[in-house]
C-alpha positions as CSV (number, residue, x, y, z in Angstrom):
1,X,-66.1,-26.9,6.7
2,X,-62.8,-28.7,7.9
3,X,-62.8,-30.9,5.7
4,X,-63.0,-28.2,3.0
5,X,-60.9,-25.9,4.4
6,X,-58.4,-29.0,4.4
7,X,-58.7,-30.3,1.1
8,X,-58.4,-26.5,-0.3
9,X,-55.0,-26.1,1.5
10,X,-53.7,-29.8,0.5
11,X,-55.1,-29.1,-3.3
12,X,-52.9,-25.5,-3.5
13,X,-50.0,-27.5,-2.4
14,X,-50.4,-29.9,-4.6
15,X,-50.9,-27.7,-7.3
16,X,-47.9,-26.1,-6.9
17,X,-45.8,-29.3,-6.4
18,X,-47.5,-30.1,-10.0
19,X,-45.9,-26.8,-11.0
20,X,-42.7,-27.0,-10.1
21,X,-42.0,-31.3,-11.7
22,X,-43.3,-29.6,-15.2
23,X,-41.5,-26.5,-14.8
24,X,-37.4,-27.7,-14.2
25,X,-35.5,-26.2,-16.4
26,X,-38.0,-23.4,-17.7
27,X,-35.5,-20.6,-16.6
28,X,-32.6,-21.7,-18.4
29,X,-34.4,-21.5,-21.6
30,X,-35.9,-18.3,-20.8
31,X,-32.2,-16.9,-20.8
32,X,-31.1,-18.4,-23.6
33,X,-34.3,-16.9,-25.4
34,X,-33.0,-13.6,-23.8
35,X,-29.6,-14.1,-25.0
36,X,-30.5,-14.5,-29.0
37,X,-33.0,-11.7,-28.8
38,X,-29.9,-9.1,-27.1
39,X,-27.3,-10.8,-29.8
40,X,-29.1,-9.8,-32.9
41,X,-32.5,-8.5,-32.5
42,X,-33.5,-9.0,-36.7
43,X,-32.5,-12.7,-36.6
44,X,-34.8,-13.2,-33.7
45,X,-37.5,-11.1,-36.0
46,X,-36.9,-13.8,-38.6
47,X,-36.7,-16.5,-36.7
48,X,-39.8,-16.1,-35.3
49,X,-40.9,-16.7,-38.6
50,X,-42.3,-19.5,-40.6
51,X,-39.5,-21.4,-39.7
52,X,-40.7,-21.8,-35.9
53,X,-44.3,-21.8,-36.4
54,X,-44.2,-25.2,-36.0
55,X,-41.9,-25.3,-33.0
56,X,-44.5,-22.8,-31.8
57,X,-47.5,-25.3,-32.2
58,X,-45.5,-28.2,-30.7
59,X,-44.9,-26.8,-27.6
60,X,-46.6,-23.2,-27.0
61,X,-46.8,-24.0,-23.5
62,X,-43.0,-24.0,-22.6
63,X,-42.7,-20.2,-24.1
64,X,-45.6,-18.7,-22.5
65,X,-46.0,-17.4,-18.3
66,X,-49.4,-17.6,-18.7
67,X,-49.6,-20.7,-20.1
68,X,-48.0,-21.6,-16.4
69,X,-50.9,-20.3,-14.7
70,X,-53.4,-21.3,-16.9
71,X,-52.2,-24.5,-16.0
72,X,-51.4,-23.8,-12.1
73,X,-55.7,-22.6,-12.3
74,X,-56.9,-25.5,-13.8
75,X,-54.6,-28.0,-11.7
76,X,-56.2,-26.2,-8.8
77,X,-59.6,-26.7,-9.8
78,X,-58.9,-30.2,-10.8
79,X,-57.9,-31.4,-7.4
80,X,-59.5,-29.4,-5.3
81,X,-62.6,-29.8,-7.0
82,X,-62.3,-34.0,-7.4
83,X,-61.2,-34.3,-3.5
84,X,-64.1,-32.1,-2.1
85,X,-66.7,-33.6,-4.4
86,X,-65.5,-37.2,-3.2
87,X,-66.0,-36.2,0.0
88,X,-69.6,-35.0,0.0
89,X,-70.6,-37.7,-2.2
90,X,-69.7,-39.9,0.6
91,X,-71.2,-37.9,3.0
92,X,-74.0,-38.1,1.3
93,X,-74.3,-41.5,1.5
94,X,-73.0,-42.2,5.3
95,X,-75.6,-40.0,6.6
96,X,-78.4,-41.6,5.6
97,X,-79.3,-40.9,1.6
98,X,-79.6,-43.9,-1.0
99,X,-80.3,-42.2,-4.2
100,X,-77.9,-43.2,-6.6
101,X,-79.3,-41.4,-9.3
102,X,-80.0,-38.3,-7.5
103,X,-76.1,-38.9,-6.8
104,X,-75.6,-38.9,-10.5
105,X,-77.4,-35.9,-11.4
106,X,-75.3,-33.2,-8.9
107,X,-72.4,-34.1,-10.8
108,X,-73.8,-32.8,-13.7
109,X,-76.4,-30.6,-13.4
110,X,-74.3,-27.5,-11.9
111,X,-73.7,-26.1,-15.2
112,X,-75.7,-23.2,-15.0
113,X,-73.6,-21.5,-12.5
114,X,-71.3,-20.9,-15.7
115,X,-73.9,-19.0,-18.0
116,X,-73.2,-15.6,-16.4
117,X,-69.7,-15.9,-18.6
118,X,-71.7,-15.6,-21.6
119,X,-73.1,-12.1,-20.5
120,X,-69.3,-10.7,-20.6
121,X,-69.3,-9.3,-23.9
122,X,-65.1,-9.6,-23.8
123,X,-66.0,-13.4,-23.4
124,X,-67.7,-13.4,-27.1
125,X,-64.6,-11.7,-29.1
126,X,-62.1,-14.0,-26.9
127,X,-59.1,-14.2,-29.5
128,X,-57.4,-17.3,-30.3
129,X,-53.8,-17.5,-28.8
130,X,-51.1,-16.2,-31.9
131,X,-49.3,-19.9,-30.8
132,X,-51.7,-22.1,-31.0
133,X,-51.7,-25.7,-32.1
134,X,-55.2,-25.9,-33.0
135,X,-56.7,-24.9,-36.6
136,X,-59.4,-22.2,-36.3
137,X,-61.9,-22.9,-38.8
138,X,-65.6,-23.9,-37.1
139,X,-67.4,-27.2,-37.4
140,X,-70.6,-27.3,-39.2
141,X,-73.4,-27.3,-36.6
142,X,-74.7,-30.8,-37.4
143,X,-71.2,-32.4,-36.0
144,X,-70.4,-29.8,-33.1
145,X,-73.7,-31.2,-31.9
146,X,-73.3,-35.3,-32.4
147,X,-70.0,-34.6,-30.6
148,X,-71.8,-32.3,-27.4
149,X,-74.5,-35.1,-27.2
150,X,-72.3,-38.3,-27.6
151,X,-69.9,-36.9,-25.1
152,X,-73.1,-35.9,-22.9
153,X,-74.3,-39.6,-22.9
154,X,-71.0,-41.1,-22.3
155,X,-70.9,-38.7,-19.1
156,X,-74.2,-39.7,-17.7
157,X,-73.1,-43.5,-17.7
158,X,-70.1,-42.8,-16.2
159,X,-71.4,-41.1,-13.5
160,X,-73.8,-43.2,-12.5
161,X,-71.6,-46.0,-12.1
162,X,-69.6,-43.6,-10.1
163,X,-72.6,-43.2,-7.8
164,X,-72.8,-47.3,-7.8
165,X,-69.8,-47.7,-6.7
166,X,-69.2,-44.5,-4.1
167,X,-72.7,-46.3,-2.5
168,X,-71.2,-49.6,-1.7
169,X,-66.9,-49.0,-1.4
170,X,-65.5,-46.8,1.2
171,X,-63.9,-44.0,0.0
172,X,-60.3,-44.5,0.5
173,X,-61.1,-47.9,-1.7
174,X,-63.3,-46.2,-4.3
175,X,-60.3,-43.4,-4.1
176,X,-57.5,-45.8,-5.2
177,X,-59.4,-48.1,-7.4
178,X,-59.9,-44.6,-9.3
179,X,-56.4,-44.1,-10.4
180,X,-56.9,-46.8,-12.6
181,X,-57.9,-44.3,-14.7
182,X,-54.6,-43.0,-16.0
183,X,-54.1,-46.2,-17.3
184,X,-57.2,-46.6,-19.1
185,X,-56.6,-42.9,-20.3
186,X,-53.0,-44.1,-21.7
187,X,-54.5,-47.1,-23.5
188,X,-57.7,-45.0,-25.3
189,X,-54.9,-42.2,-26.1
190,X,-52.7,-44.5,-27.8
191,X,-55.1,-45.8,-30.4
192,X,-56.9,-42.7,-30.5
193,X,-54.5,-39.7,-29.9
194,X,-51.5,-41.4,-31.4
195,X,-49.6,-41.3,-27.4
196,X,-46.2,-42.6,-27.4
197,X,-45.1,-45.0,-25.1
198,X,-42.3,-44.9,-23.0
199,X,-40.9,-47.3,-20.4
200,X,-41.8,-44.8,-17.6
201,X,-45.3,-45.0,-19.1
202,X,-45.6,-48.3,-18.9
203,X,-44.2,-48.6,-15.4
204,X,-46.7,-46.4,-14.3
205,X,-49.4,-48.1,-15.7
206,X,-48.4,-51.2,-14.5
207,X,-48.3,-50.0,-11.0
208,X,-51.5,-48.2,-11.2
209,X,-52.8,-51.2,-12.9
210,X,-51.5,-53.9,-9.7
211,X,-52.5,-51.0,-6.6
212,X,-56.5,-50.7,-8.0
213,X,-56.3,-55.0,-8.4
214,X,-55.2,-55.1,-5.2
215,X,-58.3,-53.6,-3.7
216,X,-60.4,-56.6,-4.3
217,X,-58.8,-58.7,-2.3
218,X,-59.5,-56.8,0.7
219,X,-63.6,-56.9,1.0
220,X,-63.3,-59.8,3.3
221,X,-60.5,-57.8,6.2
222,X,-62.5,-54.7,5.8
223,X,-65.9,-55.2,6.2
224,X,-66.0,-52.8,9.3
225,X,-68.4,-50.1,10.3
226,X,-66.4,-47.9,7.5
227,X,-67.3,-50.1,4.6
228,X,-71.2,-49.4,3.0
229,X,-71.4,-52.9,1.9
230,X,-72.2,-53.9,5.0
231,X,-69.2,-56.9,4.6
232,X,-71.5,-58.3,1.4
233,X,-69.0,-59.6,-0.9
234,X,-72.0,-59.5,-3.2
235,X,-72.3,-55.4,-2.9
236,X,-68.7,-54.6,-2.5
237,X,-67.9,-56.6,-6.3
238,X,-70.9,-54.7,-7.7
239,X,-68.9,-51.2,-6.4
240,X,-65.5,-52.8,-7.4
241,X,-66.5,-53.6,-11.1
242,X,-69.1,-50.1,-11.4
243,X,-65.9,-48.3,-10.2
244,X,-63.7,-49.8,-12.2
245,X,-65.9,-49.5,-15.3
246,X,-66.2,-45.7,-14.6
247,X,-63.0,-45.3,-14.9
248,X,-62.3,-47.1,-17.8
249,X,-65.4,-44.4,-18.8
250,X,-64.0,-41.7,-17.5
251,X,-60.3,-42.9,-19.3
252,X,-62.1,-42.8,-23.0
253,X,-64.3,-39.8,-22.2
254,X,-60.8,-38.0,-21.6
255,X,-59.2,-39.3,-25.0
256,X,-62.3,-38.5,-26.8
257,X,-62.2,-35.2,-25.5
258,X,-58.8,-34.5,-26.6
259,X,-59.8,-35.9,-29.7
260,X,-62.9,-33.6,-30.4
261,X,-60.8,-30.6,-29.7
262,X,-58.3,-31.7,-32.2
263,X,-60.6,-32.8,-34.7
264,X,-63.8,-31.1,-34.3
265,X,-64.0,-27.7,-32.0
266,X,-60.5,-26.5,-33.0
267,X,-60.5,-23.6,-31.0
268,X,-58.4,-22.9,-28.1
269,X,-60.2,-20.5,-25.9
270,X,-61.7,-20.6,-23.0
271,X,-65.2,-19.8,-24.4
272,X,-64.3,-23.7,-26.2
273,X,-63.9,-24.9,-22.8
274,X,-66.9,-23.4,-21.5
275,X,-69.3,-24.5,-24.5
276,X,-68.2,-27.8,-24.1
277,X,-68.8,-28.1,-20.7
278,X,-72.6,-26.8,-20.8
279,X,-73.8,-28.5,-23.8
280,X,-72.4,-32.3,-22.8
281,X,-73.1,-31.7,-19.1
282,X,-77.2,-30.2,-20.7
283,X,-77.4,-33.5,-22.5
284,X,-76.3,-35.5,-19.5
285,X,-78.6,-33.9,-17.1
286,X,-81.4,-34.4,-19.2
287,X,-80.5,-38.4,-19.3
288,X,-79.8,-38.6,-15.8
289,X,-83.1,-37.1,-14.9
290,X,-85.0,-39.1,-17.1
291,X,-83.2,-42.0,-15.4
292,X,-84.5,-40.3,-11.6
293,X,-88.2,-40.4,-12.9
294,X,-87.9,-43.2,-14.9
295,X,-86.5,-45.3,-11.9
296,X,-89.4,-44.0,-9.2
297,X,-86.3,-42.4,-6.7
298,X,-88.0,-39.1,-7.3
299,X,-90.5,-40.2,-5.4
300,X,-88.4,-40.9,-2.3
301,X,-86.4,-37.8,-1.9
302,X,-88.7,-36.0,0.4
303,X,-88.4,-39.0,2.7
304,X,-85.1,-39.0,1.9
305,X,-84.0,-35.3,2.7
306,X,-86.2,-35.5,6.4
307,X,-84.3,-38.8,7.2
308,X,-80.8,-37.1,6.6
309,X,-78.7,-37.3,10.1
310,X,-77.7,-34.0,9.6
311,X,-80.7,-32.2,8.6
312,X,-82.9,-30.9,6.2
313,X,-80.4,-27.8,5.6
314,X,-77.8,-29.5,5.4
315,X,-78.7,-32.2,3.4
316,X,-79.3,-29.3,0.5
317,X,-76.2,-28.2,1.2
318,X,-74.3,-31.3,0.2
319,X,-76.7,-31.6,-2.9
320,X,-75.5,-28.3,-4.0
321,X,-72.2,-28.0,-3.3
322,X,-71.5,-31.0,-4.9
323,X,-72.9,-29.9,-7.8
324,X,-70.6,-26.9,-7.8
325,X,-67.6,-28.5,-7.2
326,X,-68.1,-31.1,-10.0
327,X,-68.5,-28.4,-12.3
328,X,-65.1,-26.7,-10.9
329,X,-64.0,-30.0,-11.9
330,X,-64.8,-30.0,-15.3
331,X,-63.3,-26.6,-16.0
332,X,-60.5,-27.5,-14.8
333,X,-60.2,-30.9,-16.4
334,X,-61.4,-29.7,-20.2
335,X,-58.7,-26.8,-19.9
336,X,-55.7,-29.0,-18.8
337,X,-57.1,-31.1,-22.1
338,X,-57.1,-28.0,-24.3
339,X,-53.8,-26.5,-22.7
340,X,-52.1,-29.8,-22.9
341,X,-53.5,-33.3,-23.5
342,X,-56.0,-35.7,-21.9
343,X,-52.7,-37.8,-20.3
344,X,-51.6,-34.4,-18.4
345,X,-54.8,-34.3,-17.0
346,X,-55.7,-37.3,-15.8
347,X,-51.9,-37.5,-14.2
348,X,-53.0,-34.1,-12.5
349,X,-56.3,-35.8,-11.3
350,X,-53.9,-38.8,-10.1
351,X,-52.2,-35.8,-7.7
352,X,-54.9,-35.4,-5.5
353,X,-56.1,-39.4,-5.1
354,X,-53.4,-40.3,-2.6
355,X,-54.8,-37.4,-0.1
356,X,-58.1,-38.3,-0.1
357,X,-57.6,-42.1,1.5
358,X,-55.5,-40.4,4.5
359,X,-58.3,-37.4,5.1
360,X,-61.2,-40.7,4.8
361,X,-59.0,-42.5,8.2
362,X,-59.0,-38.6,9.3
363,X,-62.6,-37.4,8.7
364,X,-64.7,-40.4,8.4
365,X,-62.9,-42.9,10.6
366,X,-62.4,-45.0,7.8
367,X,-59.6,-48.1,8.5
368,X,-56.3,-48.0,6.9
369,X,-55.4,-51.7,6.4
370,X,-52.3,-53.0,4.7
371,X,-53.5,-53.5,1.3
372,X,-55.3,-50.3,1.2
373,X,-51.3,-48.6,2.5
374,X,-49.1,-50.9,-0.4
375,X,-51.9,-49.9,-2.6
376,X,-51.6,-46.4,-2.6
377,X,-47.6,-46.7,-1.9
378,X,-48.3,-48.5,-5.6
379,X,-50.6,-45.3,-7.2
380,X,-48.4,-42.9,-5.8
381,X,-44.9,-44.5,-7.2
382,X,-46.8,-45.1,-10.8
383,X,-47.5,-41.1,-11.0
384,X,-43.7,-40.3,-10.2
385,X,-43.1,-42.5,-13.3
386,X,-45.9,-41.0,-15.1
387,X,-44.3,-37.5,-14.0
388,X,-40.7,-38.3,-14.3
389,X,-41.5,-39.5,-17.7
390,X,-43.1,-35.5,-18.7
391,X,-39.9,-34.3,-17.0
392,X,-37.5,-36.7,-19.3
393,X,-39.5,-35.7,-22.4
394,X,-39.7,-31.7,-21.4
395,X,-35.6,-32.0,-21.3
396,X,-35.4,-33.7,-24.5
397,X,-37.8,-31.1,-26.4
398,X,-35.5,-28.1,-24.8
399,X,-32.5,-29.7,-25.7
400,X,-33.7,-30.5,-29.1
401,X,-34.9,-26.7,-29.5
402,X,-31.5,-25.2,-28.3
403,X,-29.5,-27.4,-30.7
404,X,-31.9,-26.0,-33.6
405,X,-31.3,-22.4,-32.9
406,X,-27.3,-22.7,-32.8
407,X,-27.9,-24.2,-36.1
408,X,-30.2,-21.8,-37.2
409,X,-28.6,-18.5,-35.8
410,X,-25.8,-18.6,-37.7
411,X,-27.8,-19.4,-40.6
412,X,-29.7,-16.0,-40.5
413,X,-26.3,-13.9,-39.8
414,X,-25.2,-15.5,-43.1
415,X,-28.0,-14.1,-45.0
């Protein structure tokens, strides 16, 4: 419960810092929005024409408050969600517990905590924002549900080497080596979601790129009591390279994403979010469970569950609330997607990463040596790029957008 309680308080913060790097600058323009409107109120009625709709679809988010707290919601659940879920995955393993494919499966298979949404009958007629950037019209049936199942496989791979590698890395290590992840998100984006590159992004990814390296030269200093491996240099590469292929995984299942709701769903509501989220994690349950029977661990978890350390209650505890905070997760990663783009995301993901090795020295005793420190030093610096780079390019767009109304304003009074 400390730990929870902890990483809550820590996520909030962090949250709001998020908040406030994306958010310079927002009141200026909500003045000079004022200031037009109070000027001549019909040329703001034809501005806000045809001429801006696609200003409007560009950047919907910088025009709307509760596009803010959308955001500050899912950020929350993002963080909070990833660092608490780490935690008890861990857990699960120090305390006795070897299934890594029961492991696999509570990441996934807390989706049906979500159905009761679908009895809100608001929830059915939920109307699609005036602003935005995605096209309404449906999908047929047949591709909505190659994408679901595609995207549902691609999850049930990449949590299982998750598992893999949470089993053998502490996780501070597992932590860090994580945040490669933005980088493999930045490299899937450009090729698939056409993401520019700037030399701020490429700093970053650099630097995330050099702090998750870094980790595998340490196996040999820190092969304590706080490292699963045991010291096997054998176990920890097999955690090093299932980690790092997870979040190369995890990098594409984020573009892709991005890319279905763009090219595919093409709705932005939350009822898109949510059927996203229970048909892919539906088809990745049912492969992940097939995987449990299929591999004979089923058998074992009745052993398992009586062997635990802490106990039989507490043992389903972790199961389940692991499960729950997955899916907390997921909502809040598929809506920072749909709000904003896969990058966003992942960078808000990144947020939280740096906490968690400090709570593991805190919580689980785990040993802070000097590569782990200049390590995450590294992922931290490589998010300020990452973030400076969103605050560089939010100036720019505002800038660009004032310089287009004083063009335009006069324009309309002419007329």
């Amino acid at each position: 419960m400390r730990v929870t309680s902890l990483s809550l308080s820590l996520s909030l913060s962090l949250s709001i810092v998020s908040i406030f790097i994306f958010d310079m600058g927002e009141a200026q323009e909500l003045q000079l929005s004022i200031g037009v409107k109070e000027g001549n109120g019909e040329s703001e009625a034809n501005l806000s024409g045809p001429t801006h709709v696609a200003d409007r679809s560009l950047l919907p988010q910088r025009k709307s408050v509760n596009w803010w707290i959308r955001i500050a919601i899912y950020s929350f659940l993002v963080i909070a969600g990833q660092s608490i879920a780490t935690f008890l995955g861990r857990q699960y393993y120090d305390k006795g517990a070897k299934s890594n494919w029961l492991a696999t499966v509570v990441q996934i298979c807390g989706f049906p905590i979500m159905l009761p949404y679908y009895c809100i009958p608001a929830s059915r007629n939920n109307p699609i924002p005036k602003d935005s950037p995605i096209p309404s019209k449906s999908p047929s049936t047949k591709i909505l549900a190659s994408v679901y199942v595609s995207l549902g496989i691609l999850i049930a791979l990449d949590c299982y080497l998750y598992s893999v590698g949470l089993s053998y890395l502490p996780v501070s290590t597992f932590t860090l080596i994580c945040a490669s992840q933005l980088a493999f998100n930045a490299f899937f984006s450009f090729f698939l979601n056409a993401q520019k590159f700037t030399s701020y992004i490429v700093n970053s990814l650099v630097l995330l790129t050099i702090s998750s390296t870094l980790l595998v030269f340490q196996g040999e200093d820190d092969s304590g009591d706080d490292d699963p491996s045991g010291g096997s240099k054998a176990k920890y590469a097999i955690g090093f390279i299932c980690t790092l292929g997870a979040s190369a995984g995890a990098g594409l299942l984020l573009s892709l994403t991005q890319l279905a709701f763009r090219r595919v769903i093409k709705r932005g509501t939350f009822r898109a979010v949510m059927d996203l989220i229970v048909c892919e994690n539906t088809v990745a349950t049912c492969v992940t469970a097939v995987g449990l029977f299929a591999s004979g661990e089923w058998k074992h978890l009745k052993g398992e569950m009586e062997g635990y350390k802490l106990g039989k209650i507490s043992y389903v505890m972790n199961v389940t609330w692991t499960a729950i905070t997955w899916q907390l997760f997921a909502v809040g990663t598929v809506g920072l997607i749909l709000e904003a783009s896969s990058l966003f995301s992942n960078s808000i993901s990144a947020l939280g990463l740096p906490a968690v090795p400090v709570l593991a020295v805190i919580f689980f005793h785990e040993k802070m040596s000097g590569i782990k420190g200049i390590a995450m030093a590294l992922g931290i610096w490589g998010f300020v790029s990452y973030a400076y780079h969103h605050y560089i390019e939010d100036r720019k767009s505002k800038a660009k957008k004032r310089n287009s109304r004083n063009v335009e304003v006069p324009k309309a009074l002419n007329d």
